[in-house]
C-alpha positions as CSV (number, residue, x, y, z in Angstrom):
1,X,0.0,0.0,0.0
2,X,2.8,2.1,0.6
3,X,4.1,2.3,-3.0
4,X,0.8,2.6,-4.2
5,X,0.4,5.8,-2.1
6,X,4.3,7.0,-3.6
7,X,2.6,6.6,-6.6
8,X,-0.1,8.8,-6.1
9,X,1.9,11.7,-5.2
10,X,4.3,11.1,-7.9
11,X,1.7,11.6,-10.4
12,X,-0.5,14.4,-8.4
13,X,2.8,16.3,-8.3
14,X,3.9,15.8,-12.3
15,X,0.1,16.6,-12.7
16,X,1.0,19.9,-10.9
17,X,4.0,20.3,-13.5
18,X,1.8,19.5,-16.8
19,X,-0.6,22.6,-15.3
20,X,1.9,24.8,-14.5
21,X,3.4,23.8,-18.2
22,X,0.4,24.3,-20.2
23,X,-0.5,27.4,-18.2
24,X,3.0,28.3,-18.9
25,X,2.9,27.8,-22.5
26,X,-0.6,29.1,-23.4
27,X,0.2,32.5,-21.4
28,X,3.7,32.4,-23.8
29,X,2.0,32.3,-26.7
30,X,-1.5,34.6,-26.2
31,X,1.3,37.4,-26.6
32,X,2.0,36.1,-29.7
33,X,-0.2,37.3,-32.7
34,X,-0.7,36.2,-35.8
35,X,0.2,37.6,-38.9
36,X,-3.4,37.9,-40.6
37,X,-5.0,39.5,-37.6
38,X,-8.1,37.4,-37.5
39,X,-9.2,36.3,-33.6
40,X,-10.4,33.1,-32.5
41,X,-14.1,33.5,-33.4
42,X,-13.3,34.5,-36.9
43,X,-11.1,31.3,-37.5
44,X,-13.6,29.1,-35.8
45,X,-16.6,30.4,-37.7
46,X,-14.2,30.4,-41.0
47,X,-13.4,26.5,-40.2
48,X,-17.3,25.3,-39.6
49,X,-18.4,26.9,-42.7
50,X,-15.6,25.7,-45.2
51,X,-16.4,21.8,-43.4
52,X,-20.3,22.8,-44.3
53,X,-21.2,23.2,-40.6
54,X,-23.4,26.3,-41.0
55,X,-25.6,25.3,-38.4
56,X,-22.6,25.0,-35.4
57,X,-23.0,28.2,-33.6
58,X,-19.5,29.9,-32.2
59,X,-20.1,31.4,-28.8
60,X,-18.7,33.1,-26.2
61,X,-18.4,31.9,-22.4
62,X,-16.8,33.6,-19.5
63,X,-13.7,32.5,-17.8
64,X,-10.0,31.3,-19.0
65,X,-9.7,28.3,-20.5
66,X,-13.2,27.1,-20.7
67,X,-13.5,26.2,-24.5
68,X,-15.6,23.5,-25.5
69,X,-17.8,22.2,-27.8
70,X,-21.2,21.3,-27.3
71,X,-22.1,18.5,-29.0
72,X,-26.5,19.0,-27.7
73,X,-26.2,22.5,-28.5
74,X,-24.0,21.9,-31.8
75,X,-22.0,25.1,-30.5
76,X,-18.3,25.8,-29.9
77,X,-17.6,27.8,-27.5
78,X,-14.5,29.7,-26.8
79,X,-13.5,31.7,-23.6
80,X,-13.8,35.5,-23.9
81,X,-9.8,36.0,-24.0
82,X,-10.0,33.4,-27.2
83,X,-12.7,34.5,-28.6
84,X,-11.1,37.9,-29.3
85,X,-7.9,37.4,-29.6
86,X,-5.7,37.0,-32.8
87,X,-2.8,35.2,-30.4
88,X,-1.4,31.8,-31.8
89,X,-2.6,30.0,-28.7
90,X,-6.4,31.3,-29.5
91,X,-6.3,30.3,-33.1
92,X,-4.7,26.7,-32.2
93,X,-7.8,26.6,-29.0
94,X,-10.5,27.4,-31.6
95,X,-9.5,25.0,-34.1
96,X,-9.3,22.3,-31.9
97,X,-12.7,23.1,-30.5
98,X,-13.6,23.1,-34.2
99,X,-12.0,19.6,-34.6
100,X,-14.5,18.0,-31.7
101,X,-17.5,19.6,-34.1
102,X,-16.4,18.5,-37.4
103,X,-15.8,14.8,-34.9
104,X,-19.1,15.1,-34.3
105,X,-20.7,15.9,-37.9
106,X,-18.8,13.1,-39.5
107,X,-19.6,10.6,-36.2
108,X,-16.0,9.4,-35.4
109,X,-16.0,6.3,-33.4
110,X,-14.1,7.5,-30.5
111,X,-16.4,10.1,-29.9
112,X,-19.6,8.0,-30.3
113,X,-18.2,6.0,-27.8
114,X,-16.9,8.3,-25.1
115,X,-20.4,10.0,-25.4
116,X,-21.9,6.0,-24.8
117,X,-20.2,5.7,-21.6
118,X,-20.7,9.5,-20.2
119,X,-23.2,8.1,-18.2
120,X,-21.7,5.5,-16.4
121,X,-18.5,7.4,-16.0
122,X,-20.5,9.9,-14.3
123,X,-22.1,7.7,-11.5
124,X,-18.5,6.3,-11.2
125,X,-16.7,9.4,-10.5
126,X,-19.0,11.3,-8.3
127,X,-19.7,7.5,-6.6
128,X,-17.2,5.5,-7.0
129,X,-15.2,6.5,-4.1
130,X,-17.3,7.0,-1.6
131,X,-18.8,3.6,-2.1
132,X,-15.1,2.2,-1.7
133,X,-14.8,4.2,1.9
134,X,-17.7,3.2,3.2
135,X,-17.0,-0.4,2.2
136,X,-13.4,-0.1,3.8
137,X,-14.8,1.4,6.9
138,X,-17.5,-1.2,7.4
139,X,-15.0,-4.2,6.4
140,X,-17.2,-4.8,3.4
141,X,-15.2,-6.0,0.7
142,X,-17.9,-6.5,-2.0
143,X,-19.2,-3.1,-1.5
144,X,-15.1,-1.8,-2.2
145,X,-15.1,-3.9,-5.3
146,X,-18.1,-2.0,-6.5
147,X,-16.5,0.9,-5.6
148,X,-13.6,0.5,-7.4
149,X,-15.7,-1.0,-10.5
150,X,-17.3,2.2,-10.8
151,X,-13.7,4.5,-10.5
152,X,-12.7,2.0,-13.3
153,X,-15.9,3.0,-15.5
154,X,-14.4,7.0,-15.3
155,X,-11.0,5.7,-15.8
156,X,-12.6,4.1,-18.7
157,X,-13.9,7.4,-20.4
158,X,-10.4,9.3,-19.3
159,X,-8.7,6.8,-21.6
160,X,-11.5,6.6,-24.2
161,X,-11.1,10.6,-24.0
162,X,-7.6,10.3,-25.2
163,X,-7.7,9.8,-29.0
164,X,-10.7,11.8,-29.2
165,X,-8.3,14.6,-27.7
166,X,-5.3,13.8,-30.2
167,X,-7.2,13.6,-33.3
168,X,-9.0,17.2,-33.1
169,X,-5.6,18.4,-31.7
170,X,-4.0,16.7,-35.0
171,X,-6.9,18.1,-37.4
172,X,-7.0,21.5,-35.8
173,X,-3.1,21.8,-36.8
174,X,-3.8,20.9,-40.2
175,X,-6.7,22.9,-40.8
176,X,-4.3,25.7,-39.5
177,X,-1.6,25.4,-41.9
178,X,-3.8,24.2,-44.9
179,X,-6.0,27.5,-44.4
180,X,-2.9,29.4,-44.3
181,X,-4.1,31.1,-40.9
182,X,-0.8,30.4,-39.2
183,X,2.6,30.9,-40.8
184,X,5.5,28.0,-39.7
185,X,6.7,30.0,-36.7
186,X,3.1,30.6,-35.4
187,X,2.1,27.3,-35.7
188,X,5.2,26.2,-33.7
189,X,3.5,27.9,-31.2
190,X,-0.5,26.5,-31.8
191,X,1.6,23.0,-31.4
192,X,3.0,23.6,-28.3
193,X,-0.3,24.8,-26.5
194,X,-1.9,22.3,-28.5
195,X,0.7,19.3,-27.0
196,X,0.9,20.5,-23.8
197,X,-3.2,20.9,-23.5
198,X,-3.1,17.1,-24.5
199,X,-1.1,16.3,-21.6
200,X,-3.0,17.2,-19.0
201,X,-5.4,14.3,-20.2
202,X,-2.4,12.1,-19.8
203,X,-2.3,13.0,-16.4
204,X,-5.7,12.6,-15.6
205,X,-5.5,9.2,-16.4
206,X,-2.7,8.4,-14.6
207,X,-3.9,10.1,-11.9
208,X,-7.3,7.6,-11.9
209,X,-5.5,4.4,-12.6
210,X,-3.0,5.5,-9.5
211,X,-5.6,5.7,-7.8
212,X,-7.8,2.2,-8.6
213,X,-3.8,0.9,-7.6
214,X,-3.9,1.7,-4.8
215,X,-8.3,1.3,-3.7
216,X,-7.3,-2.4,-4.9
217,X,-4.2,-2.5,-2.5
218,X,-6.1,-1.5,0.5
219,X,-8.5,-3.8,-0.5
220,X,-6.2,-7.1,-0.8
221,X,-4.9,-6.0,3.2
222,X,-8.2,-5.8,4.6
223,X,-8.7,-9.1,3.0
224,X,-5.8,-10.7,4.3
């Protein structure tokens, strides 16, 4: 149990690094603006309408860092600093906003089955681990199992998230470059935020599956 628990801090702490990096990076290159001038809003409604998704709305949403799409709504949505800024790191976050949309219009299979599992990975998150304590407290290792059966089902939709994450990243780049929004020093830049935004989904996961590592190691000692 006791590596299981170095474990976790290990990976909570590079999880701390990956922030502080893609915080780092994105804060780097919003001082960077392009050379055609156009903000994030402009490139993601230019985007939609060349892939024929006239019907996607572009919004704004307060906050830093709170771009999404949404996939009920068909709307991307882009934090107010993105939204209006011509910075390489707004152009590279639209895009790859734009890339979960044009996921969603030609039904990837990654993203049909991340959004099959939502669901469950829901329950398993927000339950998951407070089933497992209250199993460990009351000696109950059936109810842990469960417990950690549901963690497994988020862990599940962290990893599932993964190549749903890497593919708009890798068609928001080339959308970038073949729309000439982004010359090859500025997309140096939509890369970096792009790579180091992907990262911090590789740490979530790690961070889960440290975590069912070490639920199941408490769970073999109170067995024993």
């Amino acid at each position: 149990m006791t590596i299981t628990f170095l474990l976790m801090i290990v990976v909570f702490v590079a999880t701390l690094f990956i922030q502080f990096w893609l915080q780092r990076t994105y804060a780097r290159y919003s001082r960077v603006a392009n050379s055609r001038g156009v903000t994030g809003e402009q490139v993601a409604r230019s985007i939609l309408d060349a892939y024929g998704l006239h019907h996607v709305r572009v919004e704004m949403v307060p906050g830093a860092l709170t771009d999404h799409y949404d996939p009920i709504a068909k709307a991307v949505r882009l934090s107010e600093p993105n939204f209006h800024s011509p910075s390489a790191a707004a152009l590279a976050v639209a895009a790859h906003e734009v890339g979960h949309a044009i996921q969603d219009a030609k039904s990837y299979a990654w993203l049909r089955v991340r959004h099959s599992i939502l669901p469950v990975a829901n329950i398993g998150s927000m339950f998951g681990p407070w089933i497992f304590i209250a199993g460990m407290f009351m000696g109950a290792t059936g109810l842990m199992s469960i417990g950690i059966w549901l963690f497994a089902a988020a862990a599940l939709f962290q990893l599932v998230t993964l190549p749903v994450e890497f593919d708009a990243s890798n068609r928001a780049l080339n959308i970038l470059k073949k729309m000439n929004f982004l010359d090859s020093s500025e997309m140096s830049g939509a890369r970096a935020v792009l790579t180091a935004a992907a990262m911090t989904y590789v740490a979530a996961l790690a961070n889960s599956l440290a975590t069912i590592l070490h639920y199941v190691a408490i769970m073999m000692q109170n067995r024993e």
